[in-house]
C-alpha positions as CSV (number, residue, x, y, z in Angstrom):
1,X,-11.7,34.3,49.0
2,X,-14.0,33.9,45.7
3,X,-15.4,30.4,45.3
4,X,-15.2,29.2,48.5
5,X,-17.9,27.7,50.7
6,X,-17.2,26.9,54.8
7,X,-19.9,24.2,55.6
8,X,-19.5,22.3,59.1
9,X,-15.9,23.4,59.0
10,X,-15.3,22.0,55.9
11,X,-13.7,24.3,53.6
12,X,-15.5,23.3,49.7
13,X,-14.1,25.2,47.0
14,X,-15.3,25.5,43.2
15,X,-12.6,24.2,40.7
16,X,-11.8,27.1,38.5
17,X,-11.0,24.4,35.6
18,X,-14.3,22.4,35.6
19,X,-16.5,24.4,38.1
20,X,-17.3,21.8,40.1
21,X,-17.2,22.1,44.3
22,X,-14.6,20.5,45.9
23,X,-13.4,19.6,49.5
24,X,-9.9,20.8,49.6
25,X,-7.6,18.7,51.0
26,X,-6.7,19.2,54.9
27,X,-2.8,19.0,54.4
28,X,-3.0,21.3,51.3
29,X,-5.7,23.5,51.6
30,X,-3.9,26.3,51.8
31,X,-2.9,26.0,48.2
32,X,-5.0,23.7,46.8
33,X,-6.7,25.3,44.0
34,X,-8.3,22.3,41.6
35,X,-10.4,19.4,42.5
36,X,-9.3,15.7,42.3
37,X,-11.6,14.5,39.8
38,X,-9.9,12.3,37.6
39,X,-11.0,14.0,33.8
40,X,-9.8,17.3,35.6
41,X,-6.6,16.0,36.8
42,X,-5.6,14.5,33.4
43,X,-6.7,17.8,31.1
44,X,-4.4,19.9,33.5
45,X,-1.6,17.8,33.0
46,X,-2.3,17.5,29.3
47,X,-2.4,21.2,29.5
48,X,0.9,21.4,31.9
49,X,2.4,18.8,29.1
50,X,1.7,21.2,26.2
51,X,3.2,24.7,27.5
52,X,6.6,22.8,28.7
53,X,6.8,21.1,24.9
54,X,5.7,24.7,23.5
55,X,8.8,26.2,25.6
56,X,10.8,23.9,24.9
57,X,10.6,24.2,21.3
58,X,10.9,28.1,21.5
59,X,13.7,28.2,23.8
60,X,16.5,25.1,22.6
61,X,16.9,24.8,19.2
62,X,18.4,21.1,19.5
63,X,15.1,20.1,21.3
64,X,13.0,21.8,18.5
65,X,15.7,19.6,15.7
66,X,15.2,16.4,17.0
67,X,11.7,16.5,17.6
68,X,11.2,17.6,14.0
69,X,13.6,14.4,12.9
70,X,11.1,12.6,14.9
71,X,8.0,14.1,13.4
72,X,9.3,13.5,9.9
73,X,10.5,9.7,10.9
74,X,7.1,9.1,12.3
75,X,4.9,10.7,9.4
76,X,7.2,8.8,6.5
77,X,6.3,5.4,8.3
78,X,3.2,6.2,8.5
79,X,3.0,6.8,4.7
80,X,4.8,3.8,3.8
81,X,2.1,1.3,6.2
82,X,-0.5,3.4,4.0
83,X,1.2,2.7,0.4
84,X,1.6,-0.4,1.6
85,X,-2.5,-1.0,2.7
86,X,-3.0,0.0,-0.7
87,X,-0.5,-2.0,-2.2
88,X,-2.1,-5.1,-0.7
89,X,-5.3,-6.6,-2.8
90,X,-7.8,-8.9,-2.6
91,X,-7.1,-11.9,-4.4
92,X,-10.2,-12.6,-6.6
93,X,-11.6,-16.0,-7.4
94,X,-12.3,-16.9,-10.7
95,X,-15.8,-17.3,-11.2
96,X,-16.5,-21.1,-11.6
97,X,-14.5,-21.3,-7.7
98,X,-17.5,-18.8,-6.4
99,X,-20.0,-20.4,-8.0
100,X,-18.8,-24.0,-6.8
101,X,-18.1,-22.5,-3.2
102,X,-21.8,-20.6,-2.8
103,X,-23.7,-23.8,-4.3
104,X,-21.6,-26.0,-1.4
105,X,-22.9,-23.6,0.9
106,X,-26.5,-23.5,0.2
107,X,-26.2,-27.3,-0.2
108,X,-25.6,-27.1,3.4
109,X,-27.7,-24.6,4.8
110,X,-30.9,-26.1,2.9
111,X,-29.9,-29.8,3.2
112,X,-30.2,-30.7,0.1
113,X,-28.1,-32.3,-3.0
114,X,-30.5,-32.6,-5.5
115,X,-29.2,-30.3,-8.5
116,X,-31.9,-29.1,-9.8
117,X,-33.1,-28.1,-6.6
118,X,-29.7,-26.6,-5.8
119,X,-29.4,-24.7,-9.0
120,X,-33.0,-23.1,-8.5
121,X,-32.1,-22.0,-4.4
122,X,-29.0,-20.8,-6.1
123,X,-31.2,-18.6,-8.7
124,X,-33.7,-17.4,-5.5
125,X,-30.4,-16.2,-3.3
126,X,-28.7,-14.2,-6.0
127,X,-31.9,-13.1,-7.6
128,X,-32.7,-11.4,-3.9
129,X,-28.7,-10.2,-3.8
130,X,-29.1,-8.4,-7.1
131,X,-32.3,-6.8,-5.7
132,X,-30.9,-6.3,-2.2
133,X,-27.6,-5.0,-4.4
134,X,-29.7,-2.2,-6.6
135,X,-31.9,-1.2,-3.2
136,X,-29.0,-0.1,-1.4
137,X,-26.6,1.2,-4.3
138,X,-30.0,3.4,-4.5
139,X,-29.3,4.7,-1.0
140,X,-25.3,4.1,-0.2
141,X,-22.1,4.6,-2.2
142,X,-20.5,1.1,-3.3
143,X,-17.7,1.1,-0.8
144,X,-20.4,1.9,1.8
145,X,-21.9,-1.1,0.8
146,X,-18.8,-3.1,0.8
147,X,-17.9,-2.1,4.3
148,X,-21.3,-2.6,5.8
149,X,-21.6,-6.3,4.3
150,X,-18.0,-7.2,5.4
Protein backbone atom coordinates (compact mmCIF):
# COMPACT_ATOMS: atom_id res chain seq x y z
CA UNK A 1 0.00 0.00 0.00
CA UNK A 2 1.68 3.62 -1.01
CA UNK A 3 1.58 6.05 1.86
CA UNK A 4 1.18 4.02 4.59
CA UNK A 5 3.37 3.80 7.71
CA UNK A 6 2.79 0.62 10.50
CA UNK A 7 4.36 2.06 13.73
CA UNK A 8 3.55 0.09 17.11
CA UNK A 9 0.70 -1.51 15.25
CA UNK A 10 -0.76 1.54 14.45
CA UNK A 11 -1.56 1.84 10.88
CA UNK A 12 -0.63 6.05 9.92
CA UNK A 13 -1.50 6.92 6.54
CA UNK A 14 -0.66 10.20 4.48
CA UNK A 15 -3.86 12.08 3.33
CA UNK A 16 -3.65 12.25 -0.34
CA UNK A 17 -5.72 15.71 -0.15
CA UNK A 18 -3.49 17.62 2.29
CA UNK A 19 -0.43 15.31 2.77
CA UNK A 20 -0.46 15.14 6.13
CA UNK A 21 -0.09 11.54 8.28
CA UNK A 22 -2.94 10.28 9.76
CA UNK A 23 -3.98 7.45 12.14
CA UNK A 24 -6.76 5.74 10.29
CA UNK A 25 -9.57 4.93 12.21
CA UNK A 26 -9.73 1.24 13.78
CA UNK A 27 -13.53 0.65 12.58
CA UNK A 28 -12.78 2.11 9.12
CA UNK A 29 -9.36 1.54 8.30
CA UNK A 30 -9.92 -0.57 5.74
CA UNK A 31 -11.31 2.22 3.69
CA UNK A 32 -10.46 5.18 5.21
CA UNK A 33 -8.52 7.16 2.86
CA UNK A 34 -8.43 11.08 4.19
CA UNK A 35 -7.52 12.39 7.51
CA UNK A 36 -9.96 14.10 10.00
CA UNK A 37 -8.55 17.40 10.11
CA UNK A 38 -11.20 19.77 10.08
CA UNK A 39 -9.85 22.33 6.91
CA UNK A 40 -9.59 18.87 5.08
CA UNK A 41 -12.86 17.61 5.88
CA UNK A 42 -14.65 20.82 4.95
CA UNK A 43 -12.61 21.41 1.34
CA UNK A 44 -13.72 17.72 0.50
CA UNK A 45 -17.11 18.35 1.12
CA UNK A 46 -16.95 21.76 -0.65
CA UNK A 47 -15.43 19.74 -3.41
CA UNK A 48 -18.14 16.74 -3.08
CA UNK A 49 -20.86 19.86 -3.01
CA UNK A 50 -19.52 21.23 -6.29
CA UNK A 51 -19.43 17.97 -8.69
CA UNK A 52 -23.14 17.00 -7.46
CA UNK A 53 -24.37 20.82 -8.33
CA UNK A 54 -22.19 20.50 -11.62
CA UNK A 55 -24.22 17.15 -12.38
CA UNK A 56 -27.03 18.28 -11.52
CA UNK A 57 -26.99 21.15 -13.83
CA UNK A 58 -25.83 19.00 -16.82
CA UNK A 59 -28.14 16.18 -16.29
CA UNK A 60 -32.03 17.95 -15.31
CA UNK A 61 -32.82 20.75 -17.09
CA UNK A 62 -35.59 21.84 -14.43
CA UNK A 63 -32.72 21.85 -11.80
CA UNK A 64 -30.45 23.94 -14.14
CA UNK A 65 -34.03 26.50 -14.74
CA UNK A 66 -34.70 27.13 -11.37
CA UNK A 67 -31.34 27.64 -10.22
CA UNK A 68 -30.78 30.22 -12.97
CA UNK A 69 -34.31 31.99 -11.75
CA UNK A 70 -32.57 31.99 -8.52
CA UNK A 71 -29.30 33.39 -9.69
CA UNK A 72 -31.02 36.18 -11.56
CA UNK A 73 -33.50 36.85 -8.43
CA UNK A 74 -30.49 37.02 -6.30
CA UNK A 75 -28.15 39.20 -8.58
CA UNK A 76 -31.21 41.89 -9.32
CA UNK A 77 -31.53 42.36 -5.39
CA UNK A 78 -28.32 42.74 -5.13
CA UNK A 79 -28.30 45.57 -7.66
CA UNK A 80 -31.19 47.24 -6.33
CA UNK A 81 -29.49 47.33 -2.33
CA UNK A 82 -26.50 48.84 -4.49
CA UNK A 83 -28.66 51.59 -6.48
CA UNK A 84 -30.10 52.11 -3.45
CA UNK A 85 -26.47 52.72 -1.28
CA UNK A 86 -25.98 55.17 -3.91
CA UNK A 87 -29.14 56.67 -3.84
CA UNK A 88 -28.72 57.42 -0.18
CA UNK A 89 -26.59 60.79 0.66
CA UNK A 90 -25.12 62.49 3.21
CA UNK A 91 -27.12 65.27 4.38
CA UNK A 92 -24.71 68.37 4.48
CA UNK A 93 -24.77 71.09 7.02
CA UNK A 94 -24.78 74.44 6.08
CA UNK A 95 -21.80 76.04 7.00
CA UNK A 96 -22.63 78.49 9.85
CA UNK A 97 -24.15 74.82 11.70
CA UNK A 98 -20.37 73.32 11.33
CA UNK A 99 -18.83 76.17 12.33
CA UNK A 100 -21.12 76.68 15.48
CA UNK A 101 -20.88 72.77 16.21
CA UNK A 102 -16.77 72.59 15.96
CA UNK A 103 -16.40 75.98 18.05
CA UNK A 104 -18.85 74.13 20.86
CA UNK A 105 -16.51 71.38 20.66
CA UNK A 106 -13.16 72.96 21.10
CA UNK A 107 -15.02 75.10 23.74
CA UNK A 108 -15.07 71.87 25.53
CA UNK A 109 -12.12 70.12 24.88
CA UNK A 110 -9.93 73.38 25.82
CA UNK A 111 -12.25 74.63 28.66
CA UNK A 112 -12.60 77.73 27.62
CA UNK A 113 -15.44 80.41 26.54
CA UNK A 114 -13.58 83.33 26.08
CA UNK A 115 -14.21 84.21 22.17
CA UNK A 116 -11.33 85.49 21.27
CA UNK A 117 -9.55 82.76 22.57
CA UNK A 118 -12.08 80.33 21.01
CA UNK A 119 -11.94 81.93 17.62
CA UNK A 120 -7.93 81.80 17.62
CA UNK A 121 -7.96 77.57 18.79
CA UNK A 122 -10.48 77.47 16.10
CA UNK A 123 -7.92 79.18 13.48
CA UNK A 124 -4.85 76.74 15.01
CA UNK A 125 -7.20 73.32 14.45
CA UNK A 126 -8.22 74.09 10.92
CA UNK A 127 -5.07 75.72 10.01
CA UNK A 128 -3.32 72.09 10.99
CA UNK A 129 -6.50 70.25 9.06
CA UNK A 130 -5.84 72.23 5.89
CA UNK A 131 -2.09 71.23 6.30
CA UNK A 132 -2.85 67.68 7.51
CA UNK A 133 -5.63 67.88 4.37
CA UNK A 134 -2.83 68.89 1.51
CA UNK A 135 -0.09 66.24 3.25
CA UNK A 136 -2.19 63.39 2.64
CA UNK A 137 -4.11 64.34 -0.66
CA UNK A 138 -0.19 64.41 -1.58
CA UNK A 139 0.03 60.70 -0.81
CA UNK A 140 -3.82 59.25 -0.92
CA UNK A 141 -6.80 59.64 -3.34
CA UNK A 142 -9.74 61.86 -1.59
CA UNK A 143 -12.02 58.98 -0.89
CA UNK A 144 -8.95 57.30 0.67
CA UNK A 145 -8.81 59.99 2.88
CA UNK A 146 -12.43 60.07 3.59
CA UNK A 147 -12.57 56.40 4.53
CA UNK A 148 -9.50 56.48 6.61
CA UNK A 149 -10.73 59.62 8.74
CA UNK A 150 -14.34 58.12 9.13
Amino acid sequence: MQGVVIMRNKCRRKCPKCDRFFTADRYNKHHQKYCTYPDCVLERARERKRKWYSECCREDPAFREKEHRRCQQGMARIRAQKKQAKMVSVPILPEPAVRHVLTGLIAQLSNCSDPQLLREQFNRYADQGQQLSVLLSFFFSLPTVFFLCY
